[in-house]
C-alpha positions as CSV (number, residue, x, y, z in Angstrom):
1,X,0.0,0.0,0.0
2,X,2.5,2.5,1.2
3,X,4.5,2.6,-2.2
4,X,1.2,2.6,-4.6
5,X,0.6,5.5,-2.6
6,X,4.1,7.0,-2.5
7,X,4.5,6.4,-6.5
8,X,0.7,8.0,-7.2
9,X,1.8,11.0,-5.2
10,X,5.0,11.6,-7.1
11,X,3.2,11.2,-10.6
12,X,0.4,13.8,-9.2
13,X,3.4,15.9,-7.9
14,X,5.2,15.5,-10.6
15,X,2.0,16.8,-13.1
16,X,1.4,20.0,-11.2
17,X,5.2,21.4,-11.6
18,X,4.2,20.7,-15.4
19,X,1.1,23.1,-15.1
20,X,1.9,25.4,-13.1
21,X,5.6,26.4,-15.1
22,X,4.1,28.9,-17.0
23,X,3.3,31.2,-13.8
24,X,6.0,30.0,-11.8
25,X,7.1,33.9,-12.1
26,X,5.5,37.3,-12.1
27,X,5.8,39.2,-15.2
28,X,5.1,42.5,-13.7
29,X,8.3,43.7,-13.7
30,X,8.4,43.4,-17.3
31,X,5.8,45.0,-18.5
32,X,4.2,48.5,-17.9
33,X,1.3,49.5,-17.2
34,X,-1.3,51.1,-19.2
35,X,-1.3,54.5,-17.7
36,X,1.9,54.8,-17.9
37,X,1.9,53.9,-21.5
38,X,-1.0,56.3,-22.0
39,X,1.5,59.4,-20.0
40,X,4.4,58.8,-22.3
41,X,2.3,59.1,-25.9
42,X,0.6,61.9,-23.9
43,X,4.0,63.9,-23.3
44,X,4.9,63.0,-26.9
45,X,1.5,64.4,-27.9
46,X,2.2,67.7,-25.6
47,X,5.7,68.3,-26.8
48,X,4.4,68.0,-30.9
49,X,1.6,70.9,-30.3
50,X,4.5,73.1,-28.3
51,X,6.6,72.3,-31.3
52,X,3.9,73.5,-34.0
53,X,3.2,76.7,-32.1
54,X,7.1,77.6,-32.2
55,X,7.1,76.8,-35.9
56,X,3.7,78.7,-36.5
57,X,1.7,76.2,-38.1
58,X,-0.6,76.3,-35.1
59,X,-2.6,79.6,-33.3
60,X,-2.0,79.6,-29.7
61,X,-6.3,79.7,-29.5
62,X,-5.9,75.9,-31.1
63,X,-2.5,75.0,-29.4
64,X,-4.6,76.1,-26.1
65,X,-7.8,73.7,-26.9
66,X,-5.6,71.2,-28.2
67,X,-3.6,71.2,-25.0
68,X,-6.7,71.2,-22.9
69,X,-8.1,68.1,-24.7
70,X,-4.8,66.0,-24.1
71,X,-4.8,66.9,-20.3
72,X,-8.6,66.3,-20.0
73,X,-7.6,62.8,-21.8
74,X,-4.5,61.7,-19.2
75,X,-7.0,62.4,-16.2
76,X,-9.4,60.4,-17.7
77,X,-7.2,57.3,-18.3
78,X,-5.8,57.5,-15.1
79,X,-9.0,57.7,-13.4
80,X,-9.4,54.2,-14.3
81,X,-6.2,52.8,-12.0
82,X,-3.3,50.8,-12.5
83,X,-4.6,47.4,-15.0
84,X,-1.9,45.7,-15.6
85,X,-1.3,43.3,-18.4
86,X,-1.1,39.3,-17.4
87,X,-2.4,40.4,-13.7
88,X,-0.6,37.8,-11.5
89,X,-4.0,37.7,-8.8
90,X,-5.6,35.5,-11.6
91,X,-2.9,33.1,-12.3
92,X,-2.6,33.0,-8.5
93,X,-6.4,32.0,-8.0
94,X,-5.6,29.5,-11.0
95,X,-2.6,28.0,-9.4
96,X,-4.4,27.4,-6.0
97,X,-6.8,25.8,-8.0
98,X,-4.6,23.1,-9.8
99,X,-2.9,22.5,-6.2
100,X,-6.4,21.8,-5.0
101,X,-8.7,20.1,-7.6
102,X,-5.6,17.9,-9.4
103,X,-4.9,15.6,-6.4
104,X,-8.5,15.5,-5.2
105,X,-9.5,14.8,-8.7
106,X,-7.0,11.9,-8.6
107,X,-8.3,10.6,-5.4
108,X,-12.3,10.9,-6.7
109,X,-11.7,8.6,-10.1
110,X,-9.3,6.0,-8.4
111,X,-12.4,5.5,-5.6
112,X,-15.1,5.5,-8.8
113,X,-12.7,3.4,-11.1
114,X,-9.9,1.8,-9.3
115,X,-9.8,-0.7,-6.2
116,X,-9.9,1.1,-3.1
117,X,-10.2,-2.2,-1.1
118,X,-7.0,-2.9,-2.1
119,X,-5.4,-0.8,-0.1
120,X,-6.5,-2.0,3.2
121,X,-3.6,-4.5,4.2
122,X,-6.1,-6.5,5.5
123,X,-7.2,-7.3,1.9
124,X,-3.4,-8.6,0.6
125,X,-2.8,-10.6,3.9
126,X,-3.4,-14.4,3.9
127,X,-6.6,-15.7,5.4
128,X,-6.2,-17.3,8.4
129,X,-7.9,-20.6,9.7
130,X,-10.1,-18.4,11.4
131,X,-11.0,-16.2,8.5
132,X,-12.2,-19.5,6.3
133,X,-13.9,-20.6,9.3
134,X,-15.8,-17.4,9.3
135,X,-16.2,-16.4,5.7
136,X,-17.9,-20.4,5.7
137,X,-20.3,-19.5,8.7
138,X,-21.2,-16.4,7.1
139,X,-22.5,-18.2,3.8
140,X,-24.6,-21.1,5.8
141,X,-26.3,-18.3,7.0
142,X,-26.8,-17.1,4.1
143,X,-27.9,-20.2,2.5
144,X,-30.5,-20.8,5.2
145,X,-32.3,-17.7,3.9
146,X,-31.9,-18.1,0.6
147,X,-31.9,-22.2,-0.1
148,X,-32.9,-21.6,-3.9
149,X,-29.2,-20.5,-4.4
150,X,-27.6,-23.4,-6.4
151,X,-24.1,-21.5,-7.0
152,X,-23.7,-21.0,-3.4
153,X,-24.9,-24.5,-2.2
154,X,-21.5,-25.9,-4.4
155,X,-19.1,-23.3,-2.8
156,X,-20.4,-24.6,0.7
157,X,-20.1,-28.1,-0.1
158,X,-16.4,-28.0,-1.8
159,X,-15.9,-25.6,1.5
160,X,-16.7,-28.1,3.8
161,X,-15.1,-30.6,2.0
162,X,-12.0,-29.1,2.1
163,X,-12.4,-28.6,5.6
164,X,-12.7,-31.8,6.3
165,X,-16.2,-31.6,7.9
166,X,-17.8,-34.5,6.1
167,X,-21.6,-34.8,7.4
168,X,-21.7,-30.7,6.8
169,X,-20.5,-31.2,3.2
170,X,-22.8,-34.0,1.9
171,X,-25.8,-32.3,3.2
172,X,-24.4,-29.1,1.1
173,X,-24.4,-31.1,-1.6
174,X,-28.1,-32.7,-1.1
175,X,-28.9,-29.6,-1.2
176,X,-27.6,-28.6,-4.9
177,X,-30.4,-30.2,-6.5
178,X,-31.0,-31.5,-9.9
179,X,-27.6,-29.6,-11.0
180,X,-25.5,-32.0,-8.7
181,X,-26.6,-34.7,-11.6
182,X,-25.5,-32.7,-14.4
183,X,-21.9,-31.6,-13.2
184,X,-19.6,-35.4,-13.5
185,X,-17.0,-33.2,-11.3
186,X,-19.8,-32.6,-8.6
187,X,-20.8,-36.2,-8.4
188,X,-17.2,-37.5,-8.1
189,X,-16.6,-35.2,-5.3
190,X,-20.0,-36.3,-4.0
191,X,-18.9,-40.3,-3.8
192,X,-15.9,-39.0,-2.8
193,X,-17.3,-37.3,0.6
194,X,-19.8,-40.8,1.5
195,X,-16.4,-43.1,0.1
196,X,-14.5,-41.1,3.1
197,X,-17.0,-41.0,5.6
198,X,-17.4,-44.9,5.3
199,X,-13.4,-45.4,5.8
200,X,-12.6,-45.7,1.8
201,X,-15.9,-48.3,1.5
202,X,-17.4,-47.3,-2.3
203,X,-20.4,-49.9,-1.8
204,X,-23.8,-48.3,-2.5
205,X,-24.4,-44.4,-3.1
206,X,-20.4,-43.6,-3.3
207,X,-20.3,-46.3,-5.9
208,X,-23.4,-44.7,-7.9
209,X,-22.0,-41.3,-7.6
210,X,-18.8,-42.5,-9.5
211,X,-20.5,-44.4,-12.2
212,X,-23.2,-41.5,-12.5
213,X,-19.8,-39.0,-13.3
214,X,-18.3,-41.1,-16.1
215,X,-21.1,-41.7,-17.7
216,X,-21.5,-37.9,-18.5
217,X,-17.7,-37.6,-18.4
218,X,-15.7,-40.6,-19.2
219,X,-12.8,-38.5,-19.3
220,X,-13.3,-37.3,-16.1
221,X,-10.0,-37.3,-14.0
222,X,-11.1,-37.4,-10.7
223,X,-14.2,-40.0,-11.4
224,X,-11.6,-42.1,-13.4
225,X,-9.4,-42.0,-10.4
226,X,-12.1,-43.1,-7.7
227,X,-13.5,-45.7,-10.1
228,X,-9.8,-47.6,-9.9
229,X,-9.2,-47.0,-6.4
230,X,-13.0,-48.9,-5.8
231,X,-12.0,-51.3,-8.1
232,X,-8.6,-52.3,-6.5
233,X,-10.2,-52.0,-3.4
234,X,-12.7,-55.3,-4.2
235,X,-9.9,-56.8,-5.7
236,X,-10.8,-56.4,-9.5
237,X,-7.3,-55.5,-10.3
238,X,-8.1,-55.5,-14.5
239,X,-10.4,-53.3,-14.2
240,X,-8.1,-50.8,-12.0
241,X,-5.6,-51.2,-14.2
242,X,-8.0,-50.3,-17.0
243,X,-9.2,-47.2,-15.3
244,X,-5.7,-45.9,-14.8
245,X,-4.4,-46.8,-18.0
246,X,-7.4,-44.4,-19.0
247,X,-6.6,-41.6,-16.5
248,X,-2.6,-42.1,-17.7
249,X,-3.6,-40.9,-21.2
250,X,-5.3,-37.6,-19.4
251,X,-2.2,-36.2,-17.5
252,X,0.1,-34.3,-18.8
253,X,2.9,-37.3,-19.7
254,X,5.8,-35.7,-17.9
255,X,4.0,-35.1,-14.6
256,X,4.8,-36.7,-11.1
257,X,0.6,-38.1,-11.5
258,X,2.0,-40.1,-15.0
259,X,4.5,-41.2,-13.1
260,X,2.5,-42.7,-10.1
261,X,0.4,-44.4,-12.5
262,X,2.9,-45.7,-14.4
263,X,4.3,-47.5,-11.2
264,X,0.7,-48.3,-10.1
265,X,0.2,-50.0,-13.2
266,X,3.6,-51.8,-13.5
267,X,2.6,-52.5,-9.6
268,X,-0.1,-54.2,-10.2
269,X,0.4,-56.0,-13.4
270,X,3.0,-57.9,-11.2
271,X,0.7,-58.2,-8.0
272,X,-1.8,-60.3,-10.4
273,X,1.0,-62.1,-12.4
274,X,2.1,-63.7,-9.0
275,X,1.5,-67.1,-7.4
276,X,-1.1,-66.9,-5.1
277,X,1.0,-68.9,-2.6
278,X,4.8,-68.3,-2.7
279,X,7.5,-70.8,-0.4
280,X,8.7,-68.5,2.3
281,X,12.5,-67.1,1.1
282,X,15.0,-65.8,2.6
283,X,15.2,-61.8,3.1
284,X,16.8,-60.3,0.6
285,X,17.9,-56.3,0.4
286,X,15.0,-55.8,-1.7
287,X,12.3,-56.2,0.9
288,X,14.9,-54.7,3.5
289,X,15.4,-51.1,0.9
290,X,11.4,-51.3,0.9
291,X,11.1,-51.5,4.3
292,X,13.2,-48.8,4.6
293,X,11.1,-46.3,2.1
294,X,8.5,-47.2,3.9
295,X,9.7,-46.1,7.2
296,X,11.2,-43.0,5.6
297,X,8.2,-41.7,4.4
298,X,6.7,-42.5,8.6
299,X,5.3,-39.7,10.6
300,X,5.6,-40.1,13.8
301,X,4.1,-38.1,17.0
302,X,1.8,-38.1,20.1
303,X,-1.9,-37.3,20.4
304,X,-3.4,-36.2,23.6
305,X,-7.0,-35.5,25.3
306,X,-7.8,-31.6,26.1
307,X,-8.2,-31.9,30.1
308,X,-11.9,-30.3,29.4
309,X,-12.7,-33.1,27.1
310,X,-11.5,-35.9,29.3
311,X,-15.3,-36.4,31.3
312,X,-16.8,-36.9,28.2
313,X,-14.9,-40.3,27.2
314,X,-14.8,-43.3,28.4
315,X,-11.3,-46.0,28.2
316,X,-13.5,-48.3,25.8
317,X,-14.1,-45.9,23.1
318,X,-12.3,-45.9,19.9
319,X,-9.3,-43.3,18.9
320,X,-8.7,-43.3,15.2
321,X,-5.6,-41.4,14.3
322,X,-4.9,-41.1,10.5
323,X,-3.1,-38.8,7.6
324,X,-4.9,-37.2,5.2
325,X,-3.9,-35.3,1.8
326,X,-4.9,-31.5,2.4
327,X,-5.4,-31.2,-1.3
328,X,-7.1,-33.2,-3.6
329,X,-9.1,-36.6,-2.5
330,X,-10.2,-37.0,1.6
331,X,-9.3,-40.6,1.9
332,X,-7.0,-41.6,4.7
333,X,-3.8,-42.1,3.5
334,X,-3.0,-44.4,6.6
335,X,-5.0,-45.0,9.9
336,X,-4.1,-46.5,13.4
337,X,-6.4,-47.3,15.5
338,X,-6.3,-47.3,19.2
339,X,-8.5,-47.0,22.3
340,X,-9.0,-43.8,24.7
341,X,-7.8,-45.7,27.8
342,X,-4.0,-45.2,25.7
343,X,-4.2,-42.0,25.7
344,X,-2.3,-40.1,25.6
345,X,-0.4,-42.2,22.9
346,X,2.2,-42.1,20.3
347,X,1.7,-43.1,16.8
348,X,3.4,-44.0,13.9
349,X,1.5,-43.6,10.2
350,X,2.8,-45.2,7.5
351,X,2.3,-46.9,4.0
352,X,1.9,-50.3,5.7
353,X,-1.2,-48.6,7.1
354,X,-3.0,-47.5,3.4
355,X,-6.3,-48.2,2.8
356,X,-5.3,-48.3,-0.9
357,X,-2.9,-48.7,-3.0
358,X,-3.7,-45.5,-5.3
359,X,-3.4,-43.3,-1.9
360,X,-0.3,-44.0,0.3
361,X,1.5,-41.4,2.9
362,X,4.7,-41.7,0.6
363,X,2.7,-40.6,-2.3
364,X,1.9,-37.4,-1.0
365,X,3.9,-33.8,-0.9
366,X,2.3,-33.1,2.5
367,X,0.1,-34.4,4.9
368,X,-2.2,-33.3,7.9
369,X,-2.6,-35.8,11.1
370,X,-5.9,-35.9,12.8
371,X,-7.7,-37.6,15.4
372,X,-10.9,-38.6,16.2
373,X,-12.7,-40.8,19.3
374,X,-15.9,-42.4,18.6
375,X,-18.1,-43.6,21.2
376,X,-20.0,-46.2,18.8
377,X,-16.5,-47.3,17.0
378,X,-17.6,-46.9,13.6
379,X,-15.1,-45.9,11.2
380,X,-18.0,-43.4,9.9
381,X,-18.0,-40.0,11.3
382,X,-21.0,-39.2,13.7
383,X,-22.2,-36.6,16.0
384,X,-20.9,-35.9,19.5
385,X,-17.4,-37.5,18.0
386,X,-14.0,-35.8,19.6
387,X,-11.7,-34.5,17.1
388,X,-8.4,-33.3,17.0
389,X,-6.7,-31.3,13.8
390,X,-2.9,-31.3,14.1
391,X,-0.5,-29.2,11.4
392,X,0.6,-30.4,7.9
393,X,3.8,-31.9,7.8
394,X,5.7,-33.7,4.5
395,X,6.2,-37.6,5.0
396,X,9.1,-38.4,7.6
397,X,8.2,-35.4,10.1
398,X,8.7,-36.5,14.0
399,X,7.3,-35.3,17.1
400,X,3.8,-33.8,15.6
401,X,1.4,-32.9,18.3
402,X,-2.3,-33.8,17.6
403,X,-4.6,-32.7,20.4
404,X,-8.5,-33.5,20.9
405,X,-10.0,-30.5,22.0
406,X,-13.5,-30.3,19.6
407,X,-16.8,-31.9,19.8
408,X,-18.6,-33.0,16.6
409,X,-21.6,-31.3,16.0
């Protein structure tokens, strides 16, 4: 803000010394005034009748009315006072008016044409947790009153989505009416919100949602990519295969997403070419470099109970502790589970703990750990459910702090 405003007052600064140049300086010192003018042709005048009466050409009764008419005329003319040519009281009021009206005038079009707002700092900063939190209250409200409002239903629901707050989001997206079923991108995040709250399960609704989204998009990359992880997940490995040789020939070829499915692919290929029963053999450095990718690509940490929390649980109910993507799909990439009489307990996520294949911790750039304790033990979110949100970290981060402190409305 400060140098948009620093720059806007030079250029404003900078057109008034342009302007105002050509009265910079007074030019009454260098030019006379009229009656003075006037007195000199007068004197000239005076001396020409004297020199006629000398010479005779002229009776002193004529020289004398003459003589009387000139004077008469000089008292007349400076009767009328001292005007000056190029007055400098005008060019003085004009001046003052430049100084004045040019920056004001500035300042009135920027706030009719330009972006005031932008000048706040408030407005550049990043939103904070809080912010989104509040920007997403603001437009339930809204919704409430106005419920025919398709455009904003889909902001709320990919809102809470991203939030993670799962039962909030598919009723946002019950709500979007017969335009959920025309959008494939809409449906696939649709099955992807019920595949999540059921702990990755695609039978039923998620299931239709997906198939629903291909068959309006085939090509649709985030349908395709739900479609193979439900596939692989009930062991129909061809079809997987098929769905991400599909997606392969969407993303750009070079791309770390090619890649992936490239491996995937490769991955799998050899996973169905295998015996189903192999002799046991001896360790090799193979499994032993695996092993230690996967424990690389670990997070590691402790979760605790908020002391104001801790009447509500009881040492029987279930603490689920897993890793999620902060971008993209809102599967678990690994879970642990656990019971509230541990707590508080340290963990350790890893790929030995996917739910699939197609979403692993060491796949990801970044992850965010959170907790959750439910009193029934389903792996489906519910009301009254204590959660905890800990930070993002990138696979291989230590010592992460995860505490419960919120109740599930």
């Amino acid at each position: 803000m400060g140098g948009f405003v620093l720059a806007a007052a030079v250029l404003v600064a900078v057109t008034l010394l342009l302007l105002l140049r050509p009265w910079r300086r007074t030019p009454a010192a260098d030019v006379a005034s009229t009656p003075e003018i006037n007195a000199g042709i007068y004197r000239d005048q005076l001396q020409e009748l004297d020199r006629d009466l000398a010479a005779g050409t002229l009776s002193a009764d004529d020289h004398a009315q003459a003589r009387a008419e000139l004077q008469r005329r000089l008292l007349d003319d400076a009767g009328k006072g001292d005007t000056k040519a190029g007055s400098p009281f005008g060019m003085r009021y004009t001046a003052l008016a430049l100084v004045l009206l040019m920056p004001l005038g500035a300042a009135g079009l920027y706030t009719v044409l330009g972006t005031p707002a932008a000048l706040d700092p408030a407005a550049t900063r990043e939103p904070t947790r809080q912010d989104v939190e509040k920007m997403v209250s603001d437009l339930a409200a809204r919704m409430e009153k106005n419920p025919g409002d398709t455009k904003g239903w889909v902001v709320l629901a990919r809102s809470y989505r991203a939030m993670n707050r799962l039962p909030e989001a598919e009723n946002a997206f019950n709500k979007i009416g017969d335009a959920l079923y025309q959008n494939a991108t809409l449906l696939a995040e649709y099955g992807d919100v019920l595949a999540t709250r059921a702990m990755g399960n695609f039978d039923g609704k998620p299931m239709e949602m997906v198939e629903r989204a291909l068959k309006l998009e085939p090509e649709n990359p985030m349908a395709l990519s739900l479609a193979a992880t439900a596939a692989y997940n009930r062991n129909d490995f061809a079809k997987a295969i098929a769905y991400w040789e599909q997606l392969l020939k969407i993303v750009p070829p070079d791309s770390e997403d090619a890649n992936w499915l490239t491996q995937a692919i490769a991955k799998t290929r050899e996973q169905t070419a295998a015996p189903v029963a192999s002799p046991p053999v001896a360790v090799t450095s193979k499994p032993k470099a695996a092993d230690a990718a996967v424990a690389g690509a670990a997070v590691t940490g402790r979760v605790s109970l908020a002391p104001a929390l801790a009447a509500k649980v009881q040492p029987g109910d279930t603490v689920f502790i897993f890793a999620r993507n902060p971008q993209g799909s809102r599967m678990p990439l690994a879970v642990q589970r656990a019971k509230a009489s541990e707590l508080p307990l340290d963990f350790k996520l890893d790929d030995s703990m996917a739910m699939s294949p197609e979403f692993k911790l060491s796949s990801a750039t970044e992850v965010r750990i959170e907790a959750r304790i439910s009193k029934s033990g389903s792996a489906t979110p519910g009301p009254g459910d204590l959660i905890g949100v800990g930070p993002v970290v990138k696979p291989g981060a230590n010592q992460v702090a995860v505490q419960i402190d919120q109740v599930r409305p």
